[in-house]
Backbone as a printed PyTorch tensor [residue, N CA C, xyz], in Angstrom:
tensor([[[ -5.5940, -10.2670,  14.7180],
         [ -6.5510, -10.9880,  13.9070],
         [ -7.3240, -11.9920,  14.7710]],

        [[ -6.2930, -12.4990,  15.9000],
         [ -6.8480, -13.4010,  16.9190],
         [ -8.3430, -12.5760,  17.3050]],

        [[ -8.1400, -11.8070,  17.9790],
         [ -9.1610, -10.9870,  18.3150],
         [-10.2220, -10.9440,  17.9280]],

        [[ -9.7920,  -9.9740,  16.6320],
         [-11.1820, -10.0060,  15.8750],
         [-12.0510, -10.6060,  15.5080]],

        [[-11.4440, -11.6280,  15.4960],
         [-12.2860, -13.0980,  15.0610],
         [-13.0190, -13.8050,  16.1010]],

        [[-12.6240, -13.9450,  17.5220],
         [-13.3860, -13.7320,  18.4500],
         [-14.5210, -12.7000,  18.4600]],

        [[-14.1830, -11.7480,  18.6050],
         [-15.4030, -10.9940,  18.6810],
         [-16.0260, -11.0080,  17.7920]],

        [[-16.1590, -11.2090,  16.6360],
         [-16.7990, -11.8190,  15.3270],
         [-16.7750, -10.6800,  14.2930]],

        [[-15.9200, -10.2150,  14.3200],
         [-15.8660,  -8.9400,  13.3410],
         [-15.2320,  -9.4140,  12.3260]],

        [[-15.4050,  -9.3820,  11.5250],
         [-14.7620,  -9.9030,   9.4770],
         [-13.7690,  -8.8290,   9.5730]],

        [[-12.5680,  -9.5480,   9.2760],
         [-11.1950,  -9.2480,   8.9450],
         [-10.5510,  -9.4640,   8.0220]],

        [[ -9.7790,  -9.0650,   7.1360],
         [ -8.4180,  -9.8790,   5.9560],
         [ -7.6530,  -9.2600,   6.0950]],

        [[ -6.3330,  -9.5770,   6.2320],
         [ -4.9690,  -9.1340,   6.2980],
         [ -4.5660,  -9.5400,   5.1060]],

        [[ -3.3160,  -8.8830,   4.6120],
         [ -2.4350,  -9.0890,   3.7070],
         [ -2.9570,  -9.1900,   2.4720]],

        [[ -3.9690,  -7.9890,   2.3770],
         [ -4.8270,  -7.8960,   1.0400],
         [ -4.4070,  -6.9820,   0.0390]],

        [[ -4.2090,  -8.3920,  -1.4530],
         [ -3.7910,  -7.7270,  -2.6010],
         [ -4.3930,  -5.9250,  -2.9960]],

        [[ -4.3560,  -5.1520,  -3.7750],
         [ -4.7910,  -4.0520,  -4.2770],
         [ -4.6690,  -3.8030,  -5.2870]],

        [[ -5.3610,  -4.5040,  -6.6810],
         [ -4.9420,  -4.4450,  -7.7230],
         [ -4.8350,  -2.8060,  -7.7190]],

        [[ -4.0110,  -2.9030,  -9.1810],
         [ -3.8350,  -1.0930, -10.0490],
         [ -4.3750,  -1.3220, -11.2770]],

        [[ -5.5530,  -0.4520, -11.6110],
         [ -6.1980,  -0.1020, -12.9010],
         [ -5.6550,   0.7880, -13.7840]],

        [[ -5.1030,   0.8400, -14.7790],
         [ -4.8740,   2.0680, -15.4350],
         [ -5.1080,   2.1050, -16.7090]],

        [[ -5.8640,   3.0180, -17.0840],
         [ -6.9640,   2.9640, -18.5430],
         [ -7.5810,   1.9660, -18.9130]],

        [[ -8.0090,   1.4090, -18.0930],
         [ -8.7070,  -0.3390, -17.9790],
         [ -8.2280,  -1.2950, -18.0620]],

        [[ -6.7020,  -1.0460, -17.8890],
         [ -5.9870,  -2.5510, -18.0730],
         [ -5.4000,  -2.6120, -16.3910]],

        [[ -5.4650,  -4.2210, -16.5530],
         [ -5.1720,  -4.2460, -15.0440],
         [ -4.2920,  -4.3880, -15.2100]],

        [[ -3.0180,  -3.7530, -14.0270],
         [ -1.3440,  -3.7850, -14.0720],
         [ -1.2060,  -4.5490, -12.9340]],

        [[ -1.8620,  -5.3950, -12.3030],
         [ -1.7160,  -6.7400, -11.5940],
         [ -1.8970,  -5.8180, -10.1560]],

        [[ -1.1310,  -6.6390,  -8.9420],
         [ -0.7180,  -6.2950,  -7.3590],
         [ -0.3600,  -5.2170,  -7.7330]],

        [[ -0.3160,  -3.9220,  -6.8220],
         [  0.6340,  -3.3500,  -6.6280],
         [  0.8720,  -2.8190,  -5.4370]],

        [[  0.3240,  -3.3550,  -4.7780],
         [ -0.2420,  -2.9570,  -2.9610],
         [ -0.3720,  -3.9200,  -2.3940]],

        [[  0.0320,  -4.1130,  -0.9670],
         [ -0.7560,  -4.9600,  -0.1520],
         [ -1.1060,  -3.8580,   1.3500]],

        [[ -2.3060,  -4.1060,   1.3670],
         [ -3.0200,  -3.8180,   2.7390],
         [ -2.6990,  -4.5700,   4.1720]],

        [[ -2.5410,  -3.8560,   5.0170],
         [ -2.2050,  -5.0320,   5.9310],
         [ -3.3990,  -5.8460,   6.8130]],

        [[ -4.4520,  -4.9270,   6.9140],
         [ -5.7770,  -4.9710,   7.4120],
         [ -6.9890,  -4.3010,   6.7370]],

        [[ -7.7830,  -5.0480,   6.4610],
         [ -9.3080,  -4.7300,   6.0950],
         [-10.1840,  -4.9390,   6.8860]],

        [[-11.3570,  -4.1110,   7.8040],
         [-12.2380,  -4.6570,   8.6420],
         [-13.2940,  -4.2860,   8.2840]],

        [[-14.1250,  -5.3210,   8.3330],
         [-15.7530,  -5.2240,   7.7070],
         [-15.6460,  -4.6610,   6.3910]],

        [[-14.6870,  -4.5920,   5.5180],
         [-14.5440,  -4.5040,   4.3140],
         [-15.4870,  -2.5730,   4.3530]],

        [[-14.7630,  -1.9110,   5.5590],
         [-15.0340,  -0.4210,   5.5190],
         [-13.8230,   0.3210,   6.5940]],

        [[-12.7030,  -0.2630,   6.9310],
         [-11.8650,   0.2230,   7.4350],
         [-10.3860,   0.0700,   7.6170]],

        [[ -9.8720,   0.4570,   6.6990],
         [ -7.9780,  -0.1880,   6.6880],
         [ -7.1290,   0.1060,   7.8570]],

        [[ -6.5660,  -0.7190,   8.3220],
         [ -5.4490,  -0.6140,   9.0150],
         [ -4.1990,  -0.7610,   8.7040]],

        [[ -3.5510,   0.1460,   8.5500],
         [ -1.8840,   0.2180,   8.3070],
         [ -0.9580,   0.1710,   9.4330]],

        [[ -0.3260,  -1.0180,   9.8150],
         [  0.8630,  -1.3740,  10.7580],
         [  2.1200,  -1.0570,  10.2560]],

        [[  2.4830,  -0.4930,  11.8620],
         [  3.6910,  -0.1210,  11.4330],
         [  4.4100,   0.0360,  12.9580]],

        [[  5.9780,  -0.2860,  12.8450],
         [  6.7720,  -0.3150,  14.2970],
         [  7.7440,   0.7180,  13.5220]],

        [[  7.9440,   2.1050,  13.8790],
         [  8.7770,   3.3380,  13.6630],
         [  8.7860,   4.2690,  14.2520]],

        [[  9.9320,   5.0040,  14.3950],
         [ 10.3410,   6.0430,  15.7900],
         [  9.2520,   7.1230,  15.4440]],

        [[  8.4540,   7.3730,  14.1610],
         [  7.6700,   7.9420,  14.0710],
         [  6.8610,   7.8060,  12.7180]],

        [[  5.5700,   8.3990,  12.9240],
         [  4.6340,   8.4160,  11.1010],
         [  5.2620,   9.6010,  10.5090]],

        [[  5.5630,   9.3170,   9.5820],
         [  6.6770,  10.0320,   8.6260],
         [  5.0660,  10.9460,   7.7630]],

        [[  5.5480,  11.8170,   7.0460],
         [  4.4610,  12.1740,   5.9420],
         [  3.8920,  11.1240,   4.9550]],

        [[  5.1230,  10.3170,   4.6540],
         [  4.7080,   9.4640,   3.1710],
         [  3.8920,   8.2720,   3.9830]],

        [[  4.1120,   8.2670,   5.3160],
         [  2.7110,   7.0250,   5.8490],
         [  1.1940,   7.5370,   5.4770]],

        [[  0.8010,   9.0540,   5.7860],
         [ -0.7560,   9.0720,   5.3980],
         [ -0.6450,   9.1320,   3.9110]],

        [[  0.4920,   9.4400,   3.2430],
         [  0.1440,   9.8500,   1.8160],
         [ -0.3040,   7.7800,   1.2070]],

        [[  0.6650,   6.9380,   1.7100],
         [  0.1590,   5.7900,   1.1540],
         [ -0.8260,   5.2170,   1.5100]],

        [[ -0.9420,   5.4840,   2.8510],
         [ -2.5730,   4.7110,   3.3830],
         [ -3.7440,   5.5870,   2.7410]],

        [[ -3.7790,   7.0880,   2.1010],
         [ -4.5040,   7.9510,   1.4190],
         [ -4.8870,   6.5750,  -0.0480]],

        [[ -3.6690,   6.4580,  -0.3810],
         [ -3.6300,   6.0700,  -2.0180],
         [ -4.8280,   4.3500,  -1.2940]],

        [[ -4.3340,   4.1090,  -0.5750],
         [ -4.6990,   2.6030,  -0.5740],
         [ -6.3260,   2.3160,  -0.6570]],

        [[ -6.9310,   3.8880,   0.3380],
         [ -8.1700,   3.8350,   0.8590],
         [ -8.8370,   4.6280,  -0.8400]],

        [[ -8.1490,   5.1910,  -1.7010],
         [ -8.5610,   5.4150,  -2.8000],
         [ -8.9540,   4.2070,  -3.8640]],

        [[ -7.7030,   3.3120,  -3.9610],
         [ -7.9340,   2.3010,  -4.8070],
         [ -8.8560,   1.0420,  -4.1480]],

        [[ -8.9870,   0.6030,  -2.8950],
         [-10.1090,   0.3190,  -2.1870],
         [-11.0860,   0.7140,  -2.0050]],

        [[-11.5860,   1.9100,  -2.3640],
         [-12.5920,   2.5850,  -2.0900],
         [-13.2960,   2.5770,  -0.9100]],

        [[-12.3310,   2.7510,  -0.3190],
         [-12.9790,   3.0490,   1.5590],
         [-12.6430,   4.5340,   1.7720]],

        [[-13.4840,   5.0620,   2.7280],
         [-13.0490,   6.2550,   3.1980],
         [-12.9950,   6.5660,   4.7660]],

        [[-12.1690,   5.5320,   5.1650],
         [-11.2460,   5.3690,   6.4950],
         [-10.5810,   4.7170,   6.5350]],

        [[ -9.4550,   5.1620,   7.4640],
         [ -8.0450,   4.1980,   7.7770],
         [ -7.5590,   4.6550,   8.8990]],

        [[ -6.4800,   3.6840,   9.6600],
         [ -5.4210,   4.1840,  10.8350],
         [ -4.4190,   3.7180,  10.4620]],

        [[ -3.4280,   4.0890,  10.5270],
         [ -1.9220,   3.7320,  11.0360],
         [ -1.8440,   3.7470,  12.2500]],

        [[ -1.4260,   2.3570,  13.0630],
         [ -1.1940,   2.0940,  14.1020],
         [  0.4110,   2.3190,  14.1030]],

        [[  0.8840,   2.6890,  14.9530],
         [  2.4320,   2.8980,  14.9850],
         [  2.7530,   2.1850,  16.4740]],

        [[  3.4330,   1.1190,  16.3470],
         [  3.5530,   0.0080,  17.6930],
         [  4.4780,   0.5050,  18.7230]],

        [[  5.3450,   1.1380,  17.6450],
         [  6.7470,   1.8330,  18.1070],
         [  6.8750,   2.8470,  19.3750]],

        [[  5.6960,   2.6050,  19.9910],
         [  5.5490,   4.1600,  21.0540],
         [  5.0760,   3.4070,  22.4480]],

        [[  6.0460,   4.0190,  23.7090],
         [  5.4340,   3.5760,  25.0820],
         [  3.8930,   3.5770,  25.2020]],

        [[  3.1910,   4.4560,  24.4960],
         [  1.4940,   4.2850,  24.7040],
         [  1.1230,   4.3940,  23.2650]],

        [[ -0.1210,   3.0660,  22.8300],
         [ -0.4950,   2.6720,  21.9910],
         [ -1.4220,   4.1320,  21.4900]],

        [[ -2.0550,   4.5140,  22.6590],
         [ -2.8020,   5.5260,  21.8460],
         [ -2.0190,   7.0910,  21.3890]],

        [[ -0.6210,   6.8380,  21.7320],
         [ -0.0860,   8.0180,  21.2150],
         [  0.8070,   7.5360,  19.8510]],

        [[  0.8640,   6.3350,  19.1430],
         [  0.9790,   5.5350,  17.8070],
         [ -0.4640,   5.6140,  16.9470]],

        [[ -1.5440,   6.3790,  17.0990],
         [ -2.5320,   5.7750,  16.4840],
         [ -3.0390,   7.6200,  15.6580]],

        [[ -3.1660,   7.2460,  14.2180],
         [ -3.5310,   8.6190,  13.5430],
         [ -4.6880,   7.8690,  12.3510]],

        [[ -5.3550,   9.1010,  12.6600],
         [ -6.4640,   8.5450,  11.8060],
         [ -6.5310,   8.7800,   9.7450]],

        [[ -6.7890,   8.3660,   9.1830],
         [ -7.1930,   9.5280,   7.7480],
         [ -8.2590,   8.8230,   7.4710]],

        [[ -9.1620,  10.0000,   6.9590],
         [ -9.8990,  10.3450,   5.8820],
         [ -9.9560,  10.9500,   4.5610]],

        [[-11.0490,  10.3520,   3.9730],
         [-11.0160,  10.2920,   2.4420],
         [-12.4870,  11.3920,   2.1220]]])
């Protein structure tokens, strides 16, 4: 976040996601870990690997946000760029 903010790019971490259902709002039910420029989620994560149910939730997140991009960064790996998977919406 340090970063980004240097370089001047608009960031929010730890962003609520309400849940709509038949127009009633059912409050939080998500948190995002990263939003950038309010057009790209980032999902953190330190694990021996991205499991299936990682794109299936960062899928759901970039749905109820209505973005159509995201990464899961996975920290967990000797090289950063072999932790990093993309999805689209």
């Amino acid at each position: 976040m340090i970063e980004l903010k240097e370089m001047g790019i608009a960031a929010r971490r730890q962003v609520d996601i309400p849940v709509i259902y038949r127009g009633q709002d059912l409050g939080t039910g998500f948190r995002a870990d990263v939003i950038v420029e309010e057009c790209l989620l980032l999902e953190l994560k330190s694990v021996d690997s991205i499991a299936p149910i990682h794109p299936a939730i960062t899928i759901n997140y970039l749905k109820l946000l209505h973005l159509k991009r995201g990464f899961i960064l996975n920290f967990n790996v000797p090289l950063l760029k072999n932790g990093i998977k993309r999805v689209s919406i």
